[in-house]
N, C-alpha and C positions, 0 to 999 in steps of 0.2 A: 782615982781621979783622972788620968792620966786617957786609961781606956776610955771612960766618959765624955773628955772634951773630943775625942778624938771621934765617938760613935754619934754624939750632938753634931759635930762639925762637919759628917758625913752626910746625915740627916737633913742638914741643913741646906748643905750645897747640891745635895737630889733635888727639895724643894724650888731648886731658883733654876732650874733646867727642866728640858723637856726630857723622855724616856727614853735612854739609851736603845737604837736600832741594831737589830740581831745582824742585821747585815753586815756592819761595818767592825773591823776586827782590825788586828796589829799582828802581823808576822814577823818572827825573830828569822833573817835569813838565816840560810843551813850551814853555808861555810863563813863563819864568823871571822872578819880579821884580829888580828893579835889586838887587844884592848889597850895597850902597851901604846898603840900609835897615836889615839884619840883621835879619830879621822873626822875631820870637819869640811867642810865649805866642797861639798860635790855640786860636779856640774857635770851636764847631757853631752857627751861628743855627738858631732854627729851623723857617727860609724854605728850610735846606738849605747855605745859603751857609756858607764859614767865614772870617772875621776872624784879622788879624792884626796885632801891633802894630811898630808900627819901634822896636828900643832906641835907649833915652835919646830918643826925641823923640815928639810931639806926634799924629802920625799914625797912622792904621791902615789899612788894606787887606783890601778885601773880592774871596774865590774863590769865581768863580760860574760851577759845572760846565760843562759843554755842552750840547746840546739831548740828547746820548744819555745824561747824567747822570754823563758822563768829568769826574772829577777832573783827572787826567792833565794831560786838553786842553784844562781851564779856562782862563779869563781871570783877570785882576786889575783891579780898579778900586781910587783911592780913596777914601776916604768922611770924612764931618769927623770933624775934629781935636778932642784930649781938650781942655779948657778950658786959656784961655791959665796960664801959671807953672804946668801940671801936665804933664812930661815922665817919668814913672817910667820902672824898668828893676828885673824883681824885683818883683809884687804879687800883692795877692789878686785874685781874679776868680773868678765863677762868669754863668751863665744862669738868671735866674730864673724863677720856672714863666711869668711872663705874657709872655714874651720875652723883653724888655731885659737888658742888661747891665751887669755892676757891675765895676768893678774900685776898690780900696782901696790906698790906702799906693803904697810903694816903697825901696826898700834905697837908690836913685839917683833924685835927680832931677835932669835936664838931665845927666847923667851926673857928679853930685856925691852923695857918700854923705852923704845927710841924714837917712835914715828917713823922710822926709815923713810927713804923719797926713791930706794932700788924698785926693779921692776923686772918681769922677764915674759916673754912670750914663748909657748909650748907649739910645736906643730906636729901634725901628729901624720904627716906623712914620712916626718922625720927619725921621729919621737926623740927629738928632741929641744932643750930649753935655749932661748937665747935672751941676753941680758936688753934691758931697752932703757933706753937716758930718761931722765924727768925733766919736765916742762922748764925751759929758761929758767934760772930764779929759783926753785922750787928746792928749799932746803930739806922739806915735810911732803910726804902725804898723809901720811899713817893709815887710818882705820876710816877711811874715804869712802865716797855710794860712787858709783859708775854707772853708765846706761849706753844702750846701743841706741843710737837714736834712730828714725825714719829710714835714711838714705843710706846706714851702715856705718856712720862716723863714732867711733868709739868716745864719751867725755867722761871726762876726770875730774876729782875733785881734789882738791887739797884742804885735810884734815881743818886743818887751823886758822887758815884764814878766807876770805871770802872768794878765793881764784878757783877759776877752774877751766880746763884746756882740753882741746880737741885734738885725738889722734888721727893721720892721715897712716893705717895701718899700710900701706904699697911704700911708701914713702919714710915712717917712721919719724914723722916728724909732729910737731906738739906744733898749737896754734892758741891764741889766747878766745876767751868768750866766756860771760856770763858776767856783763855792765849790771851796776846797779843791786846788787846781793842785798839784801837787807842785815842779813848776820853773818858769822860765819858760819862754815857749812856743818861745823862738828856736833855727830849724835843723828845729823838729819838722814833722810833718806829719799831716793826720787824712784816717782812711778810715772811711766811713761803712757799719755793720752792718748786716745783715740784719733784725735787731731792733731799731733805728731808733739805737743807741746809736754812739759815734763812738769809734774807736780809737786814741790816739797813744804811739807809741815816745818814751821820755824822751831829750834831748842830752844834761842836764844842766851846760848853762848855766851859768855863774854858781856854781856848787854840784858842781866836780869831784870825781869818783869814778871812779879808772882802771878798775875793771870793773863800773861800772854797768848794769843792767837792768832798769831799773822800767821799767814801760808805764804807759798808765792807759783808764780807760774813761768817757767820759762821757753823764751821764745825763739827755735832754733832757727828761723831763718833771719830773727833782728839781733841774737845774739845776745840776749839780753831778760832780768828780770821783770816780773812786773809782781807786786804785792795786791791779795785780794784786797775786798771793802774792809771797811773798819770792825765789822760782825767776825772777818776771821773767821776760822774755821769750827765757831760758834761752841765749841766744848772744847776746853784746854785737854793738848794731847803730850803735854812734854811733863817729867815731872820739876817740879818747881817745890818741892818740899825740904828741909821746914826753912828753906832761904838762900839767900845768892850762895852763901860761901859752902852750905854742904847738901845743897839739894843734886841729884845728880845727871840731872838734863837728860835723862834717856826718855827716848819714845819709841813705841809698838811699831809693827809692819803699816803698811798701805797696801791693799792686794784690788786691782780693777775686778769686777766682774764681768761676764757677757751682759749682763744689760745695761751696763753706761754707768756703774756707779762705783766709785771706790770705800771699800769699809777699810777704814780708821782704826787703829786703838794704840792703847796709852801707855804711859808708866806712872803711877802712881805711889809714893814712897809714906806720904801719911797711915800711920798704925792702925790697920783694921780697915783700911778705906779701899772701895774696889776699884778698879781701874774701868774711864769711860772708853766711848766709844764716840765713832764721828762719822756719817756718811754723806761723800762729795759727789753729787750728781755731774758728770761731766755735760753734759745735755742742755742743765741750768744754769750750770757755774754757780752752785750756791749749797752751804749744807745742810744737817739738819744732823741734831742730836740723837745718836743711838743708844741701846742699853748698855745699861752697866755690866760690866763682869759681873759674874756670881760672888757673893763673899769677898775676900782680901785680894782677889785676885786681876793679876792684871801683867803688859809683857815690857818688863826694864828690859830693852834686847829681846828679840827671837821672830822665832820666824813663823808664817802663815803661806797656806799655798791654794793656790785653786782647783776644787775639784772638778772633774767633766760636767757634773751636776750640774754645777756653776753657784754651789755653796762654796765657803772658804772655812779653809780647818786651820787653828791658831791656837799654838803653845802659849799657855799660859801660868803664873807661877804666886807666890804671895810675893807681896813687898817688891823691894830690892835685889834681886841677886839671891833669895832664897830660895832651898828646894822644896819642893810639892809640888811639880808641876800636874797641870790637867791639860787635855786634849779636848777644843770644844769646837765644835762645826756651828756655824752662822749660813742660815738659808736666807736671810732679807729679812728676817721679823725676829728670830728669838735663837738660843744657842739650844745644843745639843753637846752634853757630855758624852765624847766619845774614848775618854779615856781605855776604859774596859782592861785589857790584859797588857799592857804594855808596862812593864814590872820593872822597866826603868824609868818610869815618871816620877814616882815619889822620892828618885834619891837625887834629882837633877831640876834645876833652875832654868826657867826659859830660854836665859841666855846659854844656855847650854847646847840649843838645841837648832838643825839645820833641815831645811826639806826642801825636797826638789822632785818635779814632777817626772817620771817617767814613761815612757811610750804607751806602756800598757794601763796608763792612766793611776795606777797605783802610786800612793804619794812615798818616798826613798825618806827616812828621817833617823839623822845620825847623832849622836849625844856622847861627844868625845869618850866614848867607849863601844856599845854593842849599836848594830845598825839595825833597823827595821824596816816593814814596808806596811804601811796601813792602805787597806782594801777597804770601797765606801759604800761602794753595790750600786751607787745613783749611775742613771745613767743622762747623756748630755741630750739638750735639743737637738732632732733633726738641722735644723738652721746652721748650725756650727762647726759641723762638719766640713773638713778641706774636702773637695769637689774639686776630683780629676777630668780638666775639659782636654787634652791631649796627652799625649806618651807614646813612644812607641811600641807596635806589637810585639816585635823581634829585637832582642839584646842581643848581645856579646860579653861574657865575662873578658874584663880587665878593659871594659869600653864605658866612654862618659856619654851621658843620657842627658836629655831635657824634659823634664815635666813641668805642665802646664797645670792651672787651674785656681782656685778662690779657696778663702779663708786658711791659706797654707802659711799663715803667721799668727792665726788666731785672734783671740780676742783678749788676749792680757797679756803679762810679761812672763805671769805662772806664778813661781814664789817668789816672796819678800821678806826682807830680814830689816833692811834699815841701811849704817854705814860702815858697818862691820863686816857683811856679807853679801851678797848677792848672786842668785841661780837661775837667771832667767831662760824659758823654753821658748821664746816666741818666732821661733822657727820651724821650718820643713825640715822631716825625720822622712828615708825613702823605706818600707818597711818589703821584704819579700817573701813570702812563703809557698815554698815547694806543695802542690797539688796531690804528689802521691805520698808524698815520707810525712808531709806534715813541719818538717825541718825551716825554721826563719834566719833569715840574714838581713841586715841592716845597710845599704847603698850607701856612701859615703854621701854625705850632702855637702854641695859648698858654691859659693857666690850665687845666694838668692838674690833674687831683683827689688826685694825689698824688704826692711826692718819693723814695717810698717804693723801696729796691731788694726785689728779691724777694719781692714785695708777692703775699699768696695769695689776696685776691678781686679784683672787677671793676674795671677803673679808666677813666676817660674822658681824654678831650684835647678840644677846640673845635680847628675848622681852617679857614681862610680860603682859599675857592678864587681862585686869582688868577686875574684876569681878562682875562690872556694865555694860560689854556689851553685847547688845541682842544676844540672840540666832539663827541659821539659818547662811543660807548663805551670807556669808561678803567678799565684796573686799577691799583687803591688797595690802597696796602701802608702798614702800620703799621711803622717800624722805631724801633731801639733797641739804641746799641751795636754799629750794624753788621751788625743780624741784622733779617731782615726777616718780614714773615710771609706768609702764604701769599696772593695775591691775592683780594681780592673785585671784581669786574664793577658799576661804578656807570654810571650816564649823568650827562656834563657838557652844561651846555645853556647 
């Protein structure tokens, strides 16, 4: 019986999807780290390399391609440890324009649920950690969503209640902002607009409502929330089952696409019941109901990323916190099982599970054990491409550069997870590759002119050429997101 429910239930979940594509596949990288670490919550330096954190401890771990710019075939090293008494599991984090990185709070630390309010920032000309104070007041953060907003100001949230506060990273000082919350912030997640404004689905927290739908929008030059119409974001995306005291408020990713619209999805904890969907037009300001997951399935926690295509691919799992996960890509009309060979789906829970877009457009996904790189074959619009309007001909290794040019922030933030995580690319990567050996190197990138996604005039980066790259004629590609742009011909000297 056992085989049977299991060969129905295969049957079943073919039927409610389209035909899995030969193209798109899952590679186990080659040098796997110790499983032992559970490495979660990676993020893009960007040298090129990506970071990764061990849960519940101290350490991180740096992938650092190959000489052909293989993920794959990377290596791992690792690199120093967060300051001592700060172990989270569950924080904010983002990359901020001048490099360095932040990460805030923790839902765990040392693998104890304390909310922690510690913090530290990483610099990685240093390599290494420095401790950073929390916001006035702020006894919590915990397991907080972050965002880099327009102009490069890092916000924060605090877990538990409805505050949340601006970093001035030169500075290192906290500012207050975000009048008017409607709840508090915990379980939500924000995805940054087009129009510099930030979007979050309500949980409703603290303040249960079994078919709640308010959204909100916030406004970073008033500082302030504002809640949609009364229609909300027209399909409940939090779960609310079976009631206030043990329903468990988690909701799905928000991922933007290049055409103006954000896909939604849900957590749903009722028996047997799939998880919906939601898509916000930022264009309208208004939503409209999308499909259903297939079968039981739906994302209590986890994460979705955007591919070059400009489909998004979104881990998905049954119920609550159960394993079976599946891998399903969303083109604008219908999903695509693209599970396929990835043989650690079935033993892992969505929330398990972290991605992050990498240069060479391959999406990086880590499942507190073995890491992978899923390959999608789509390839992006012409339109999307970062377009190099200046640079110079002539380098200098160990010399800082300016490049010029459009859509070199792209068109989304890249992946989303929610408040637990966050991996955003929506920056300039300087990529360079040697003319004769074929050999790539990554230009440090740091203080872009702007944070901005789908930004319609010119934008810059500075980029440090390192002083391990060959000499001769190199082509320099602008990437962002995964999508690179057309080569320009420099000389390294």
């Amino acid at each position: 019986m056992i085989v049977t429910r299991r060969l129905i239930g295969a049957l079943l979940f073919s039927l409610a999807v389209t035909t899995f594509a030969r193209s798109q596949t899952w590679i186990p990288l080659v040098n796997q780290p110790n499983a032992s670490l559970a490495l979660s919550n990676p993020l893009l330096l960007t040298d090129g390399t990506v970071i990764a954190h061990e849960g519940c401890g101290r350490t991180w771990w740096r992938l650092i391609p190959d000489a052909s710019g293989s993920y794959v075939n990377g290596t791992w090293r690792q690199i120093a440890s967060l300051p001592p008494g700060y172990a989270p599991l569950y924080f904010g984090s983002a990359v901020l324009p001048d490099g360095r990185v932040i990460v805030e709070g923790g839902e765990y630390n040392y693998c104890t649920p304390v909310w922690t309010n510690l913090g530290a920032i990483f610099d990685p000309k240093t390599g290494h950690w420095t401790s950073v104070a929390p916001p006035a007041g702020w006894t919590n953060i915990g397991d907080a969503q972050s965002v880099i907003l327009p102009d490069g100001t890092y916000m924060q949230a605090n877990c538990c209640t409805r505050q949340q506060a601006l970093l001035n990273a030169k500075s290192m000082t906290w500012t207050k902002t975000g009048k008017n919350k409607f709840d508090i912030n915990d379980e939500e997640g924000w995805t940054l607009l087009p129009d510099g404004t930030v979007l979050t689905v309500d949980a409703y927290v603290s303040q249960y409502k079994a078919n709640g739908k308010n959204y909100e929008i916030y406004h970073p030059a008033r500082g302030n929330w504002t809640s949609g119409p009364p229609s909300g974001s027209v399909v409940q995306l939090w779960d609310s089952y079976p009631g206030a005291s043990k329903a468990s408020y988690e909701l799905g990713p928000a991922v933007l696409r290049p055409d103006g619209t954000v896909f939604a999805s849900d957590a749903n904890g009722a028996p047997g019941m799939p998880g919906h969907t939601s898509i916000y037009d930022t264009r309208t300001r208004t939503w409209r109901p999308g499909p259903n997951f297939p079968r039981d399935l739906d994302v209590a926690d986890g994460p979705a990323a955007l591919l070059p295509s400009g489909n998004v691919l979104v881990q998905t799992s049954p119920g609550i916190f159960k394993p079976g996960s599946r891998f399903l890509e969303w083109d604008g009309s219908s999903f695509t099982d693209v599970t396929a060979n990835n043989t650690d789906a079935p033993v892992v829970s969505s929330y398990d599970g972290n991605m992050l877009i990498l240069p060479t457009g391959e999406i990086l996904w880590t499942g507190f054990g073995n890491v992978w790189v899923f390959e999608h074959g789509g390839k992006p619009n012409p339109a999307w491409l970062p377009q190099i309007t200046s640079v110079p001909t002539n380098v200098t290794r160990h010399h800082t550069y300016q490049v010029y040019g459009f859509n070199f922030n792209g068109f989304s933030q890249g992946a989303a997870y929610g408040d637990d995580v966050q991996g955003a690319t929506n920056y300039p990567l300087v990529r360079l590759t040697n003319r004769v050996t074929g050999n790539v190197y990554y230009a440090r990138t740091h203080d872009h002119s702007t944070m901005a996604i789908a930004y319609k005039t010119q934008a810059f980066t500075n980029f440090d050429v390192p002083g391990g790259t060959e000499t001769g004629l190199t082509n320099l590609q602008v990437i962002c997101n995964g999508i690179a742009s057309t080569p320009v011909t420099i000389n390294v000297r």
